[in-house]
C-alpha positions as CSV (number, residue, x, y, z in Angstrom):
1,X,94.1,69.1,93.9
2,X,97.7,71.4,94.7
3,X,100.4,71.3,92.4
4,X,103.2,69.6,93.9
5,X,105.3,71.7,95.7
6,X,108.5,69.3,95.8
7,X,111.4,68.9,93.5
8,X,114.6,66.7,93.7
9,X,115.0,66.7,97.6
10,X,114.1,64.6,100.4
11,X,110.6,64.0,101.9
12,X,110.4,65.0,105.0
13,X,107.9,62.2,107.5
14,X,105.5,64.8,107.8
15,X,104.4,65.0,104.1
16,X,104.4,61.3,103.2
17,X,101.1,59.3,102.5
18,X,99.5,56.7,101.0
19,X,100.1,52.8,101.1
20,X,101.9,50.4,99.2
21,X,99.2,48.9,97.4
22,X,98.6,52.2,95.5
23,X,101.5,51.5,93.7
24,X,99.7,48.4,92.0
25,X,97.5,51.1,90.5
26,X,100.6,53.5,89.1
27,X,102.5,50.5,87.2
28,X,99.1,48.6,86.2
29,X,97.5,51.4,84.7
30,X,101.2,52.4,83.4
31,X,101.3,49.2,81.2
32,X,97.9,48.8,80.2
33,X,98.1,50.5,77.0
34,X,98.8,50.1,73.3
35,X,102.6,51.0,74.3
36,X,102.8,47.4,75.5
37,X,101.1,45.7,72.7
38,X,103.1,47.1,70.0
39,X,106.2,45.9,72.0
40,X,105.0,42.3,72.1
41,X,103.5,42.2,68.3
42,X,107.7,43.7,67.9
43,X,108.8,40.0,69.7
44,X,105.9,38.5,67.2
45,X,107.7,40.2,64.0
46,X,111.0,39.0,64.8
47,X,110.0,35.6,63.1
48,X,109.2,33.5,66.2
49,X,105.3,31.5,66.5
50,X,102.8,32.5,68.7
51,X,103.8,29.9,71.3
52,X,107.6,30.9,71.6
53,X,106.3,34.8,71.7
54,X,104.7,34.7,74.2
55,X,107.3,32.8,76.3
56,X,109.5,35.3,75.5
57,X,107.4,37.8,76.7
58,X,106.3,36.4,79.3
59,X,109.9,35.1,80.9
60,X,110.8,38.3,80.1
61,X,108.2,40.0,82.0
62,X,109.1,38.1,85.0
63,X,112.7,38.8,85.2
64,X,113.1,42.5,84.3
65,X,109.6,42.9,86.9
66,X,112.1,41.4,89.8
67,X,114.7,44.4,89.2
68,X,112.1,47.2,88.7
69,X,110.4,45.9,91.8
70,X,113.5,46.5,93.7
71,X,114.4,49.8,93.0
72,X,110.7,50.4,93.9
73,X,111.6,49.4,97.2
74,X,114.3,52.2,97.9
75,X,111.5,55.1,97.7
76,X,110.2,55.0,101.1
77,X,113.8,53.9,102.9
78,X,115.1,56.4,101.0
79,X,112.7,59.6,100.3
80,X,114.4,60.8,97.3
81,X,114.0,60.2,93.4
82,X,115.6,57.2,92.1
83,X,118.1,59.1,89.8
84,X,119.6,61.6,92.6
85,X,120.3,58.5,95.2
86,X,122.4,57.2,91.5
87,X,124.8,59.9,92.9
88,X,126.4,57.7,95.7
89,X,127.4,55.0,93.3
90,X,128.6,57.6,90.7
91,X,129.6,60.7,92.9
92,X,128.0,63.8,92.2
93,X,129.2,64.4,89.0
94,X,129.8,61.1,87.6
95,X,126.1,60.6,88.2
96,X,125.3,62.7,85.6
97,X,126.6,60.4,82.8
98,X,123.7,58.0,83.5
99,X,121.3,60.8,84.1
100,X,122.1,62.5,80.6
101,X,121.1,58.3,79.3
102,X,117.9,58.1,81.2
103,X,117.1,61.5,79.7
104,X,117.6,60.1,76.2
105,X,115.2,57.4,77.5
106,X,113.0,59.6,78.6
107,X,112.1,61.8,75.3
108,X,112.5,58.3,73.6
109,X,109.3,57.0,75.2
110,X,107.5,60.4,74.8
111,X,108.6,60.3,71.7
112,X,107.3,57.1,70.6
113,X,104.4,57.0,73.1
114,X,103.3,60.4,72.1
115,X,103.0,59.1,68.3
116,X,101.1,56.3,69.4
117,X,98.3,59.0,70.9
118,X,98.8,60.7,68.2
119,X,97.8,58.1,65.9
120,X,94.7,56.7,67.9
121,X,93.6,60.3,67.9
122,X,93.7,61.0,64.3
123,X,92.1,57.3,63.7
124,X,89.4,58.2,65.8
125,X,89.0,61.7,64.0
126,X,90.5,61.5,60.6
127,X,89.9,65.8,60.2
128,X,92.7,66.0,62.6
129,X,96.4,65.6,61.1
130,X,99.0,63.3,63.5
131,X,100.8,66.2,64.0
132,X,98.4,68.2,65.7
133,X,96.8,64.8,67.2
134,X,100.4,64.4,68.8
135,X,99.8,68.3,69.8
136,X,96.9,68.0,71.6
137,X,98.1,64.9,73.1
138,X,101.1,66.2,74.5
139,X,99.4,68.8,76.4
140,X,97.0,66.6,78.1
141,X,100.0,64.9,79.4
142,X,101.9,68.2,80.2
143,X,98.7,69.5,82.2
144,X,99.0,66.4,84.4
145,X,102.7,66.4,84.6
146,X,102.6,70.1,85.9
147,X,100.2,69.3,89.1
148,X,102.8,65.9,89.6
149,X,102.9,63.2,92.2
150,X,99.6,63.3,93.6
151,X,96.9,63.8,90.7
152,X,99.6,61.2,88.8
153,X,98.1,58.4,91.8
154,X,94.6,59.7,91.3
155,X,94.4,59.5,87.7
156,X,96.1,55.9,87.2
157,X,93.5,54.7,90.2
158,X,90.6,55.1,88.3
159,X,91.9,54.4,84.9
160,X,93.4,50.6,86.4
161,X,89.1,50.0,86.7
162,X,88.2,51.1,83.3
163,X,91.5,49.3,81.1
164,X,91.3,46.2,83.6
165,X,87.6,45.8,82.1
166,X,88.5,46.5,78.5
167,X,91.2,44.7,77.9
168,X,89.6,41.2,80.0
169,X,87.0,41.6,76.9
170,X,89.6,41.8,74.5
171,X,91.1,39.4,76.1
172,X,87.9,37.1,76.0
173,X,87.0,37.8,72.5
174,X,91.1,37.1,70.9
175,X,89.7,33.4,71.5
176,X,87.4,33.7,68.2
177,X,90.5,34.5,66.0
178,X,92.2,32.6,63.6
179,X,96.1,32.4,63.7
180,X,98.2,31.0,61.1
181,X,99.4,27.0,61.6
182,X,102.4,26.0,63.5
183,X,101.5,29.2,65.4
184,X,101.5,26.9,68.6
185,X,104.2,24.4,67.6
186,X,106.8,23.8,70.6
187,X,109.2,22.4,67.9
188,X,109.2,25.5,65.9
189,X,112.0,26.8,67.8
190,X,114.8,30.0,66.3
191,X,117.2,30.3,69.0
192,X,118.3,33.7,67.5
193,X,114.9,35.4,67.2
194,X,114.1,34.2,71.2
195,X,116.9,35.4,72.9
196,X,116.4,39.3,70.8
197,X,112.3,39.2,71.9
198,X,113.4,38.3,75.2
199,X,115.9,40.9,75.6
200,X,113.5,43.2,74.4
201,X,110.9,42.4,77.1
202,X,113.2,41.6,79.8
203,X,114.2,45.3,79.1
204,X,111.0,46.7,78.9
205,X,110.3,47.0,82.7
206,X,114.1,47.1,83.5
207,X,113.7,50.3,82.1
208,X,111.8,51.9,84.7
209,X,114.3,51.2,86.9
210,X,115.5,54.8,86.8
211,X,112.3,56.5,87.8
212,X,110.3,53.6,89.5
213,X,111.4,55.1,93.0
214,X,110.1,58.2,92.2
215,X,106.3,57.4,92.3
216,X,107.2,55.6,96.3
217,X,109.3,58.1,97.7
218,X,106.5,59.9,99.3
219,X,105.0,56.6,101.0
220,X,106.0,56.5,105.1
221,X,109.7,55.4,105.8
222,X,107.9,52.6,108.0
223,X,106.1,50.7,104.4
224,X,107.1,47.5,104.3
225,X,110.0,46.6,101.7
226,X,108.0,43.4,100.8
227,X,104.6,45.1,100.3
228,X,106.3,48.2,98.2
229,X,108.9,45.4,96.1
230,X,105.0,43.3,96.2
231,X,102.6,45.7,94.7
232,X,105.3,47.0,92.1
233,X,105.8,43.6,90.8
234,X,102.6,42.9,90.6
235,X,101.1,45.4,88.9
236,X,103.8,45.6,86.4
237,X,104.0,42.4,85.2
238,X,100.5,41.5,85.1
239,X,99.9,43.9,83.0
240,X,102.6,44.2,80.6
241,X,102.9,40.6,80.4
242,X,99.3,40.3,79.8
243,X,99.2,43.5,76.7
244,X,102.4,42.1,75.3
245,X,100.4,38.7,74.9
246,X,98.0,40.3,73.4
247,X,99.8,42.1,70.7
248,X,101.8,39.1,69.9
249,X,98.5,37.3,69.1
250,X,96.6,40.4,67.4
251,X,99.8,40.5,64.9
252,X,99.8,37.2,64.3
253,X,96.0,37.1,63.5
254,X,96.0,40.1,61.5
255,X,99.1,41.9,59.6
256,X,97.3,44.9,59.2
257,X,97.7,45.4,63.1
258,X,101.7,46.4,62.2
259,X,100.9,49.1,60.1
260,X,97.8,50.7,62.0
261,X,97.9,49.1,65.3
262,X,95.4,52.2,67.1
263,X,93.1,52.1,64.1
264,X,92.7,48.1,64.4
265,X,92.8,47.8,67.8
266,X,89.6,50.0,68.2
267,X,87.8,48.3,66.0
268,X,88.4,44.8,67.2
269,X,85.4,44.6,69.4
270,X,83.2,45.8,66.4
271,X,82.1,49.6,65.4
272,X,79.8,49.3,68.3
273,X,82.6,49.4,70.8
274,X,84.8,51.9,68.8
275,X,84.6,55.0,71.1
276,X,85.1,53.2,74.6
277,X,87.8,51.7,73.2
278,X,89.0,54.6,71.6
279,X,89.2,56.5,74.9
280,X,91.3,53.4,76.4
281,X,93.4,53.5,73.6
282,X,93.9,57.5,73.8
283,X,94.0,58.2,77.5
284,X,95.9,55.1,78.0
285,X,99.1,56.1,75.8
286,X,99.0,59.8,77.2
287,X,98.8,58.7,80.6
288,X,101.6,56.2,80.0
289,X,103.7,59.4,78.8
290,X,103.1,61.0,81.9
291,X,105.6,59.2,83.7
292,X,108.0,59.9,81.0
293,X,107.6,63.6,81.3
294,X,107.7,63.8,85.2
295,X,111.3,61.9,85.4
296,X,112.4,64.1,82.5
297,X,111.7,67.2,84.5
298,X,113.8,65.0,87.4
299,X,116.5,63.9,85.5
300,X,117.5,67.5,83.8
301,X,117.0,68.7,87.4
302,X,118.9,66.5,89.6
303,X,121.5,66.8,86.2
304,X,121.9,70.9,86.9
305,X,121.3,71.0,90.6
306,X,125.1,70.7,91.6
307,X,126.0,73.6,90.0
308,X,123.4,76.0,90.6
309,X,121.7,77.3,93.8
310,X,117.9,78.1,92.4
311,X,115.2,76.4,94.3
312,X,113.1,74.6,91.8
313,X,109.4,75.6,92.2
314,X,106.1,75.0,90.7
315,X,107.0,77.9,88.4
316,X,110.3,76.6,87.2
317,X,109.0,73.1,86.9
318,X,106.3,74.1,84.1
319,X,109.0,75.9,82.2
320,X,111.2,72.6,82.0
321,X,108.5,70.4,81.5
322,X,107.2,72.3,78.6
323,X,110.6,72.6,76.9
324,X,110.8,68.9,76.8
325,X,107.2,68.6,75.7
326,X,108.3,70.7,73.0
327,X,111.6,69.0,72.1
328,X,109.7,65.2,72.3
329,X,106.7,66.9,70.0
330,X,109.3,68.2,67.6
331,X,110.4,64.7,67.3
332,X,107.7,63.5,67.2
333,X,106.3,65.1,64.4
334,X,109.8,64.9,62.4
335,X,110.4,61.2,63.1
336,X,107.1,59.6,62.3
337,X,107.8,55.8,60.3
338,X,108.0,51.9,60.9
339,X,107.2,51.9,64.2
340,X,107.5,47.9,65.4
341,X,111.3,48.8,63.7
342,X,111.6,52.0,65.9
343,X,110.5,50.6,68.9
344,X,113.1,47.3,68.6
345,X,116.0,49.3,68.3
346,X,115.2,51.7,70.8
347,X,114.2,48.8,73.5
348,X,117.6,47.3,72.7
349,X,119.7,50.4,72.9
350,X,118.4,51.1,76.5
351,X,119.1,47.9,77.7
352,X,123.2,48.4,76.6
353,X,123.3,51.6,78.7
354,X,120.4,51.3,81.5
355,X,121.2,47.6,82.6
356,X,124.5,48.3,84.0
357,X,123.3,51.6,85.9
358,X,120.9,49.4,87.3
359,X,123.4,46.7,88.5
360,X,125.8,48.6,90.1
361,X,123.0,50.4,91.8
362,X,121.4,47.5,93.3
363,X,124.8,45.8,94.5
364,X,125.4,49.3,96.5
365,X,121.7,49.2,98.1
366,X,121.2,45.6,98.8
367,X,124.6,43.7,99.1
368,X,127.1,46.7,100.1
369,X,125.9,49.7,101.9
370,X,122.5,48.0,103.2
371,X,120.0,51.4,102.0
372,X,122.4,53.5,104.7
373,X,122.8,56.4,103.0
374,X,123.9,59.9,104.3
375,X,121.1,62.0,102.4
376,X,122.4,65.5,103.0
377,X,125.7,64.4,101.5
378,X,123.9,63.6,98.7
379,X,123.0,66.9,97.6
380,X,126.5,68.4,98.4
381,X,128.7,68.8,95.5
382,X,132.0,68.0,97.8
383,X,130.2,65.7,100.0
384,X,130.4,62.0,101.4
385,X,130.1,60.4,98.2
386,X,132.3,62.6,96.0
387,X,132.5,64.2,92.7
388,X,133.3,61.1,91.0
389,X,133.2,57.5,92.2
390,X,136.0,55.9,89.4
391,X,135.3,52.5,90.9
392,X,131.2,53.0,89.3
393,X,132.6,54.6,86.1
394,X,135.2,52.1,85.5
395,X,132.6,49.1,86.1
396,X,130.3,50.8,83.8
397,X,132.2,51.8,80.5
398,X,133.8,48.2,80.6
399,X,129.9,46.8,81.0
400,X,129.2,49.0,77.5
401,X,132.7,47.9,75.8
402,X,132.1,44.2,77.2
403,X,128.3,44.5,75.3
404,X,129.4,44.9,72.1
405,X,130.4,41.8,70.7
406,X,126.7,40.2,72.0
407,X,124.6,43.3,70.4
408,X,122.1,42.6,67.7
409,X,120.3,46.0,66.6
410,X,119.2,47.2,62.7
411,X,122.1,49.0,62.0
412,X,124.9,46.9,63.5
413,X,125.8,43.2,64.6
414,X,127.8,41.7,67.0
415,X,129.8,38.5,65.9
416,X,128.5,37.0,69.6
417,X,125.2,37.5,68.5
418,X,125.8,36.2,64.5
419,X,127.0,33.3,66.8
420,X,124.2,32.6,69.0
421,X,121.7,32.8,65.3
422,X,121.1,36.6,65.4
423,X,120.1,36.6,69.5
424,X,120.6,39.6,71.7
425,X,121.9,38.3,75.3
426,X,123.9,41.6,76.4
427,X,121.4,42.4,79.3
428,X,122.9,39.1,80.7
429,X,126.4,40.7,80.3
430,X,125.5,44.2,82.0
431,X,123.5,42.6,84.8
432,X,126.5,39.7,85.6
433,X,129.5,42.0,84.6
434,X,129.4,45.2,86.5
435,X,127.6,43.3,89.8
436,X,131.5,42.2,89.7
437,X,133.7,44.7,88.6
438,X,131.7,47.5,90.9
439,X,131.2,45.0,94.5
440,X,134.8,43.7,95.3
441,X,137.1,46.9,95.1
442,X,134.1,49.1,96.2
443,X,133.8,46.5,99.4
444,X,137.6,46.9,99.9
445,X,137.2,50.6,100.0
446,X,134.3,50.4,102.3
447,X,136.3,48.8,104.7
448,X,139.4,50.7,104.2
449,X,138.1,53.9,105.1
450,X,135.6,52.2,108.1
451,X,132.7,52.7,106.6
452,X,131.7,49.0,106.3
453,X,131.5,48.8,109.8
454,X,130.0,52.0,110.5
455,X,126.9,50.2,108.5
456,X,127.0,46.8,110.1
457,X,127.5,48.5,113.5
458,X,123.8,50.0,112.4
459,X,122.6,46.9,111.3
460,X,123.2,45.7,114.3
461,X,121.8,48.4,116.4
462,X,118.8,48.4,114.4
């Protein structure tokens, strides 16, 4: 196994490999993990029953699984990381705005991922302390991270085997419990309470968005778009619709779930079953946080790339990596409390500043420039595409401003929201809103300048 010798810049035909259907074994294996269950026993605590949790997580699943899915589906076209391509929308500089957000996202989820190892590992060995659980954990995950894209494919491929069996007797075995009455009532409807857990699922796998292209940019240019779009969506929503189901109903069943979720997760099958579930539960999280850690290193790099010349090797990749396995740790070990609370707001908050980069994105892909893109203008500073693309950054701080009145987090309400019975619909706004404001004057432009019909011409050709 080689450490990867790539960065930030395009694969060449010659180095790509694998098939499509390896990517149902990155974003199954991604999801199956306590991450997810914590995030659907969040949707459980907003005060909604079993019955209406689950169809929010569910629904949720399924629509934020479509727009993941399809950013999948640029890798092979495009053989770059999902972040750097960002930088035709934006311009070169005016990418970085939304880079400098996914970043934040990025420590986010190690930070609150890495907790989550952190406590399975000290539940499962009480000597050791959460700080130096989320320690060891960390470098697991930093190990990994430093050999990238390859071993990455090779370690979720056999952990999708070993958490597919788990959690189906889990699954089986949630049948025997006992959940409070009116948990299945269809009548027992908040409309407030639905809208925030489907926001926060909806967003869940929208997040990914940034990064999902990364882990299919090395397939062959000549992968189908349906089988990579196919695979994705599958994996992903199969199994974080299925964990999220699964903490909704664990919560419900059993409070004490909220307040040590690793602890009572392991020992829901009995005492018996403790350690294999323990190394689910362990390897599962620190896994999940490998992903986080890889598109950190890609984010701060396609972030400093236009200003610097330095190839970034092997060498210079485990120095970033393990500054931001520091910083996240730090965090980590500062930030520890009530982490259903944590995770709501944060899930929230990404969906105000993620959503619309995702938007804009996939109107300039699908509907406007058609995945023709002029990848060595990409990387220029003066190139093609520009410094800054004001067309991408007006669409995108009207988005944000356009949010507010329909946002619904701990520290701040919306009168929108207050409106609607405390429900969170701004991922609505900042899919709808910038689609708009970014397609019909940067359509216009296309056309002014010729390039619109450069593309169809290509189309056509093609």
């Amino acid at each position: 196994m080689q450490v990867e010798q790539r960065s930030i810049e395009f694969i060449p035909e010659g180095e790509r490999h694998g098939k499509a259907r390896d990517l149902f074994n990155v974003w199954f294996s991604g999801n199956m993990v306590l991450t997810n269950i914590t995030v659907g026993a969040g949707v459980f605590a907003l005060g909604l029953n079993v019955f209406w949790s689950i169809v929010a997580v569910v629904l949720g699943n399924i629509i934020g699984g479509l727009f993941m899915a399809t950013h999948s589906a640029q890798g092979p076209k495009l053989g770059v990381p999902q972040m750097i391509q960002s930088r035709a929308q934006f311009g070169t500089i005016g990418a970085i705005l939304p880079l400098l957000l996914a970043l934040f996202m990025y420590i986010g989820f190690l930070y609150y991922t890495g907790l989550l190892a952190a406590m399975s590992i000290h539940s499962a060995f009480p000597w050791i302390s959460v700080s130096m659980s989320l320690v060891i954990a960390n470098a697991i995950t930093l190990i990994i991270t430093v050999y990238g894209y390859d071993l990455i494919h090779k370690v979720y491929k056999y952990f999708a085997f070993l958490a597919g069996i788990v959690f189906l007797i889990v699954t089986v075995a949630l049948f025997r419990v006992h959940v409070p009455a009116g948990s299945w009532s269809v009548s027992d409807f908040h409309m407030g309470p639905f809208l925030e857990g489907l926001s926060i699922a909806t967003t869940f796998l929208l997040t990914f968005a940034p990064y999902v292209a990364d882990y299919s940019r090395y397939l062959p240019k000549k992968t189908s778009t349906a089988a990579t779009f196919g695979w994705t969506y599958f994996g992903s929503v199969l199994s974080s619709g299925w964990t999220m189901i699964l903490g909704v109903v664990l919560l419900a069943s059993a409070a004490k779930f909220g307040s040590d979720p690793s602890g009572y997760f392991a020992q829901f099958l009995g005492r018996g079953f403790a350690p294999i579930m323990y190394v689910v539960i362990i390897f599962g999280v620190i896994f999940a946080n490998i992903l986080n850690l890889y598109c950190a290193y890609m984010a701060i790099v396609t972030t400093v790339e236009p200003f610097t010349k330095a190839k970034f090797t092997p060498g210079k990749r485990f120095g970033i990596t393990v500054g931001v396995a520091i910083v996240a740790t730090f965090i980590g070990i500062a930030g520890q409390g009530e982490l259903l609370k944590i995770i709501n707001d944060f899930m929230l908050m990404l969906q105000y500043v993620m959503v619309p980069w995702s938007a804009i994105n996939l109107v300039d892909f699908y509907l406007l420039r058609h995945g023709n893109y002029d990848i060595k203008e990409i990387f220029k500073l003066r190139g093609r595409y520009g410094m800054f693309n004001w067309i991408a950054v007006f669409a995108y701080f009207v988005t944000f401003a356009a949010e507010i009145p329909f946002m619904n987090v701990s520290f701040f309400e919306g009168p929108i929201s207050r409106a609607l019975g405390h429900g969170d619909i701004a991922w609505v706004v900042a899919l709808i809103l910038p689609s708009m404001l970014y397609y019909f004057p940067m359509k216009a432009r296309l056309s002014r300048n010729g390039e619109l019909a450069e593309i169809h011409g290509g189309l056509s050709a093609s």
